[in-house]
Structures are given as C-alpha cells and as structure tokens.
C-alpha positions in Angstrom: 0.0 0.0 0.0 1.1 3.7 -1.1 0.6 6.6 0.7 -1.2 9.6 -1.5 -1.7 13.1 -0.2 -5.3 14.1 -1.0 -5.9 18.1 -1.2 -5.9 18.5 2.1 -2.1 17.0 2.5 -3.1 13.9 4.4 -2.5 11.1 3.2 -5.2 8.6 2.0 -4.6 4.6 1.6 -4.1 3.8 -1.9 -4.4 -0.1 -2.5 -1.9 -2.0 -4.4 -1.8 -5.9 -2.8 -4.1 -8.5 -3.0 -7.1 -7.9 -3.7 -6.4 -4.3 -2.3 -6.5 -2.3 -5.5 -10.0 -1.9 -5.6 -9.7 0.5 -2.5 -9.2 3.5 -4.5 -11.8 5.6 -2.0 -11.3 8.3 0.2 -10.9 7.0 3.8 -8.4 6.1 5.4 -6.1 8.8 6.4 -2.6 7.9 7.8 -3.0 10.8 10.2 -5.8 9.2 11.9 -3.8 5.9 12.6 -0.9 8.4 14.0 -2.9 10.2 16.1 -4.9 7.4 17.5 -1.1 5.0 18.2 0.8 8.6 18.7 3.1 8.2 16.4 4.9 11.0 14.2 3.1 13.3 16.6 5.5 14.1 19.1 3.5 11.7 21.7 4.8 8.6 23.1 3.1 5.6 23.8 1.6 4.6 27.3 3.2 1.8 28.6 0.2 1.6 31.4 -2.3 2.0 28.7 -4.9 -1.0 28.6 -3.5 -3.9 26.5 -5.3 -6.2 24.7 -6.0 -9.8 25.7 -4.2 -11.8 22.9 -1.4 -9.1 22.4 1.1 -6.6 23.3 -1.0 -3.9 21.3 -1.9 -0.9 23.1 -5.5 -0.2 23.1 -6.9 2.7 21.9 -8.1 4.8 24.6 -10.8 7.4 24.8 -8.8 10.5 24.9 -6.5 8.8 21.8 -9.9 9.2 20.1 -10.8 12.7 21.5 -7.7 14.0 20.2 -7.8 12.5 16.9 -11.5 13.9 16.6 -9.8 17.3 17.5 -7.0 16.8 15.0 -9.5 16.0 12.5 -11.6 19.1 13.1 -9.0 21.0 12.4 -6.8 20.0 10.0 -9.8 18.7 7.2 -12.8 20.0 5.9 -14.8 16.9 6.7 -18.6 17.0 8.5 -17.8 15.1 11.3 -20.8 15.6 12.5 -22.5 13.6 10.0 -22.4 10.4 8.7 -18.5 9.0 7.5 -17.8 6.2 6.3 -15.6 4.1 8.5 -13.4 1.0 8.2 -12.5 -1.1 11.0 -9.3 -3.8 11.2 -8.8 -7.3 12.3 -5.2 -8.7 11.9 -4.3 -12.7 12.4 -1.7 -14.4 10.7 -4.1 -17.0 10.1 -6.5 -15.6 7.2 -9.4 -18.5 7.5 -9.4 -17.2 11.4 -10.5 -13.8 9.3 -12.9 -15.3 7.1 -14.7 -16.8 10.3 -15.6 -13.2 11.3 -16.9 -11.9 8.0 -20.4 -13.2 8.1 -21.1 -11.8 11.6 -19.8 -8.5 10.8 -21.9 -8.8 7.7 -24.8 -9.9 9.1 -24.2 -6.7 11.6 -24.6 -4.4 8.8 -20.6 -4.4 8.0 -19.5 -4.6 4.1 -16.8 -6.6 3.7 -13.9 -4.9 1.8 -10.7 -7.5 1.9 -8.8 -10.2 3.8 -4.9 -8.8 2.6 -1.6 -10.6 3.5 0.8 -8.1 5.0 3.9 -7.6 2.4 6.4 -9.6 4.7 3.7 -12.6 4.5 3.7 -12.9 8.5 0.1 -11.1 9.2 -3.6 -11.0 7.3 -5.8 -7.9 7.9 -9.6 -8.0 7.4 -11.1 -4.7 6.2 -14.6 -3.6 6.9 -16.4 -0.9 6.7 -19.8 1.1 7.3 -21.2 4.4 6.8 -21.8 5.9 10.4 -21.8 8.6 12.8 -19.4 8.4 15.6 -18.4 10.3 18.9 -15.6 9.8 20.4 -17.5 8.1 22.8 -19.5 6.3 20.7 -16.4 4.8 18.6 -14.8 4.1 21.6 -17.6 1.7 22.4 -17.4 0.4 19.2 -13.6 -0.4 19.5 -14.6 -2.2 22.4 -17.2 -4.2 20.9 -14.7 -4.9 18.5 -11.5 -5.8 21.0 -13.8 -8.3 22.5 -15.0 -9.9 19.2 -11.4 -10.4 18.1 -10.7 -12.0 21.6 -14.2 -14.4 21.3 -12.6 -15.5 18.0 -9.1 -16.1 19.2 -7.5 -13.3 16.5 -4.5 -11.5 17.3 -5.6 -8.3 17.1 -8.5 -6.0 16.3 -6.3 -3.1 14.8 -8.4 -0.2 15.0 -10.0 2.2 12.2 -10.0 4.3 9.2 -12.2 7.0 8.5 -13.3 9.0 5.4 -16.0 11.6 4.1 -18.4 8.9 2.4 -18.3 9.4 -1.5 -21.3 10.9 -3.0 -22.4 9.0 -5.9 
C-alpha cells in the first residue's frame, strides 16, 4: 500500500496488494492511525495503557480518540458531525481465522472490503467498513465491541479504524 496526499495534504490509503486495488476511496487517512497509536506526533506511547487480551497492542483509549477527533476538526474539511464512512481492522496471521468473522460483521450491517496478507507474509488484515456517525464516545464503544469480538474468535488483534467523508455517488 502507497501513501497519496489528498488536497488536504493527508495522506489517504491507496491499494496495491491483494485484492487491495479496488480501495481506490477516500478514507483512510494515515494521520488518523498516528494520532490514534501517537506516532509522528510528538506523543509517546503509554506503557500503562490497557492492553489487549491476545497481544502486546496498546488499546486505543478514549482520549486517543478525543484528540484525533480534534486533530480531524482541524486539520480537514470533513462533517464530522455527519455520517463518514468508517473501516475497521482485524489482523491474524491466520486468514481463514478472518474469514470466520466476515459473516457476523456482515450480518451486523458491515460490508466486507478484503482479507490482505501483510507484504512480509507474516500477518492477514480483514477490512470492513460502514457508513456511520461516531463520537468519540460512541467509537470508543465500538472499538470495544470490537476488542472483544477479536478475543471471542481467538484473532490476534482488532487493529483499529479508518475513516473518510463517504463518497457521494
């Protein structure tokens, strides 16, 4: 995967693996995976942060989100207030532990994007997505709906989220 800046000089996920070429969209911006892990940012990661159960991955906590909502606010021209359209991440280096989780998250009102292999072939991500409004609050809730699913299925991570003005048709 590339990074692109988009007119707003973030840069937006451009697809070019496995299956991940048909991604061309505007969502994901790398600034949001930044803010939320605190990387590039000047921020360090907490070491007494919550951890999830399967891995030494940091949660994301509810002022990471707060900030990156803030961030977001000011640095794009996006209605946050509105409906975006949001992806979420599940990582396993087992893709059929991936494909287990598709049809509830489908049946949830998810759209299934892709099931990717990592370039160094060690670690699978599922990517779905859903047109929503989020909170802070609200998406934290969601990420811990989410950090529970991927421990109830035995994954190694739920990875966190993307987000993006939804494209008008």
């Amino acid at each position: 995967m590339t990074a692109t800046p988009n007119e707003y000089g973030l840069a937006l996920i451009v697809g070019g693996e496995a299956g991940a070429a048909s991604m061309l969209r505007f969502t994901a911006i790398v600034l949001t995976v930044a803010l939320v892990l605190g990387a590039g940012c000047g921020q360090k990661t907490n070491a007494s942060a919550p951890r999830t159960p399967h891995s030494k991955q940091v949660m994301i906590t509810l002022q990471d989100l707060e900030d990156m909502f803030a961030n977001m606010r000011s640095q794009t021209k996006w209605e946050l207030d509105g409906e975006m359209l949001w992806g979420y991440f599940f990582t396993d280096s087992d893709p059929k532990k991936l494909e287990r989780i598709v049809e509830p998250l489908t049946n949830g009102g998810y759209r299934f994007v892709s099931i990717y292999e990592t370039d160094d072939k060690r670690t699978h991500f599922l990517h779905v997505e859903r047109v929503e409004k989020h909170t802070p609050q609200t998406l934290h809730a969601r990420n811990a709906e989410f950090y529970k699913l991927a421990e109830t299925f035995g994954l190694e991570s739920y990875d966190g989220m993307d987000v993006g003005p939804v494209e008008k048709k």
